[in-house]
C-alpha positions as CSV (number, residue, x, y, z in Angstrom):
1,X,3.0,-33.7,53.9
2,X,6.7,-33.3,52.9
3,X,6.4,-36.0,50.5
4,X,3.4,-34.8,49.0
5,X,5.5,-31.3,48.9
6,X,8.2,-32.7,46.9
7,X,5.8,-34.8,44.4
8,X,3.7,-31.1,43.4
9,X,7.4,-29.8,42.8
10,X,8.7,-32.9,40.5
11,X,5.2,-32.5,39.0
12,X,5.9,-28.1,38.4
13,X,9.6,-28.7,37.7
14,X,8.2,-31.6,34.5
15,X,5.3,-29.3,33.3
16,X,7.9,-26.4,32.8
17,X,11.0,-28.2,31.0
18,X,8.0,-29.2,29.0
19,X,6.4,-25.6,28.5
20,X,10.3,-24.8,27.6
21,X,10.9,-27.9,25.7
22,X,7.7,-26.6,23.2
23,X,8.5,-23.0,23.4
24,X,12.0,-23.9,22.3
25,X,11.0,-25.8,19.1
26,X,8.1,-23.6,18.4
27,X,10.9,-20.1,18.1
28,X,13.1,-22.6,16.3
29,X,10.5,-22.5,13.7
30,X,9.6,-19.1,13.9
31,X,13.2,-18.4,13.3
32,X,13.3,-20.9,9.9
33,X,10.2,-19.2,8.8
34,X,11.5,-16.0,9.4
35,X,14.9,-17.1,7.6
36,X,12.7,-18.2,5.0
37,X,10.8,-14.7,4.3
38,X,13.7,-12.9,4.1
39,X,15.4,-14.8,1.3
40,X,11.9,-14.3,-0.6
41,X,12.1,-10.7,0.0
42,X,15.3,-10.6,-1.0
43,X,14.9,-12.3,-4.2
44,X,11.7,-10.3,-4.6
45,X,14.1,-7.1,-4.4
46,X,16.2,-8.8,-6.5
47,X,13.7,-9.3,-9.0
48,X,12.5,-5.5,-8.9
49,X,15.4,-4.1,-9.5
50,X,16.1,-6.1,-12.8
51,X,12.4,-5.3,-14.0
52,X,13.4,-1.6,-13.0
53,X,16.3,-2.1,-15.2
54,X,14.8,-3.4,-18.0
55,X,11.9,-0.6,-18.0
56,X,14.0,2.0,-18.2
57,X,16.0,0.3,-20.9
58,X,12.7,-0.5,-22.8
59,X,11.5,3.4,-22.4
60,X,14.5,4.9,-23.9
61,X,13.8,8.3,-25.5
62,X,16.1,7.2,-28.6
63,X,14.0,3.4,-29.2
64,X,10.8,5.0,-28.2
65,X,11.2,7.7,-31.4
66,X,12.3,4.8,-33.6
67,X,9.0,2.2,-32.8
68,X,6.9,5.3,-33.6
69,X,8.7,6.1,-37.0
70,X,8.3,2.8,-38.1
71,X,4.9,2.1,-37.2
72,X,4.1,5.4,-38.1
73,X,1.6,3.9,-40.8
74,X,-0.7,1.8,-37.9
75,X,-0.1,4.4,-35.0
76,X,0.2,7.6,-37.1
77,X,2.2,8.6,-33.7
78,X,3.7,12.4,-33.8
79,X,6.6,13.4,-32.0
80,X,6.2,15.5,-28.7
81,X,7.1,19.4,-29.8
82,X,6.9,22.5,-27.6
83,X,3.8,23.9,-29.8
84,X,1.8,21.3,-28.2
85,X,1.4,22.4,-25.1
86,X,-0.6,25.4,-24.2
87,X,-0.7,27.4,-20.9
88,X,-3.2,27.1,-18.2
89,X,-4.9,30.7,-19.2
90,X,-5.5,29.0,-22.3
91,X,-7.6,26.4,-20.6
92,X,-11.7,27.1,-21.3
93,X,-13.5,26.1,-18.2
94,X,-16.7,25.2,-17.8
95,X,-19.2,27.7,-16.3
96,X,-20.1,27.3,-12.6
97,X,-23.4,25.5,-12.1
98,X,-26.1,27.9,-11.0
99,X,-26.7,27.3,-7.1
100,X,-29.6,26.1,-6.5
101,X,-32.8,28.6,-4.5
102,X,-32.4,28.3,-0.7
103,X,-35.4,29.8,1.0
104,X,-34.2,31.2,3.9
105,X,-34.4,29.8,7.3
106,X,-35.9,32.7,10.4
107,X,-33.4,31.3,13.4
108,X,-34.9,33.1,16.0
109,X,-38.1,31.6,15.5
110,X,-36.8,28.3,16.0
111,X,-38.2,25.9,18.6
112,X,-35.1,25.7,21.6
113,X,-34.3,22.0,21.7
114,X,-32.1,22.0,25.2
115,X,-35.5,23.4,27.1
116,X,-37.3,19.9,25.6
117,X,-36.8,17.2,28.4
């Protein structure tokens, strides 16, 4: 019985170094993969931040004004002036739709529902 005792707990003490031996190698990767998403994200960051810079360079007031002076011919692009705009009580809105005819509805002649079984 003592034998057979000591043979179960080789057997348990194998199958866990195992189990650990797995476990170990299976975070390892977990750990390079996650190593390996953060560098993306980082360059990805990277990456934004120079697109970001280059956007705003790109939408300059000064080298917007100058593209729509000289393709003023093809565009026929005006520049923004304060005369433009109007105010919101200048605004026309559309008339409300009508609602539509609703005959009326007598509640109190209305079957009770939670006397029904």
């Amino acid at each position: 019985m003592r034998a057979a005792f000591y043979v179960l707990t080789a057997l348990a003490v194998f199958a866990l170094a195992f189990w650990a031996y797995r476990e170990n190698y299976a975070t390892q990767q977990a750990l390079r993969e996650t190593r390996t998403l953060q560098r993306q994200i980082g360059a990805a960051q990277v990456r934004m931040s120079v697109l970001r810079a280059e956007w705003a360079y790109l939408n300059r007031p000064n080298r917007l004004m100058e593209l729509a002076e000289i393709n003023f011919d093809r565009l026929g692009l005006l520049p923004l002036a304060p005369e433009q705009f109007g105010r919101v009580d200048e605004v026309s809105y559309p008339p409300d739709p009508p609602l539509p005819d609703v005959a009326s509805i007598d509640v109190f002649s209305m079957p009770d529902h939670e006397s029904d079984p």
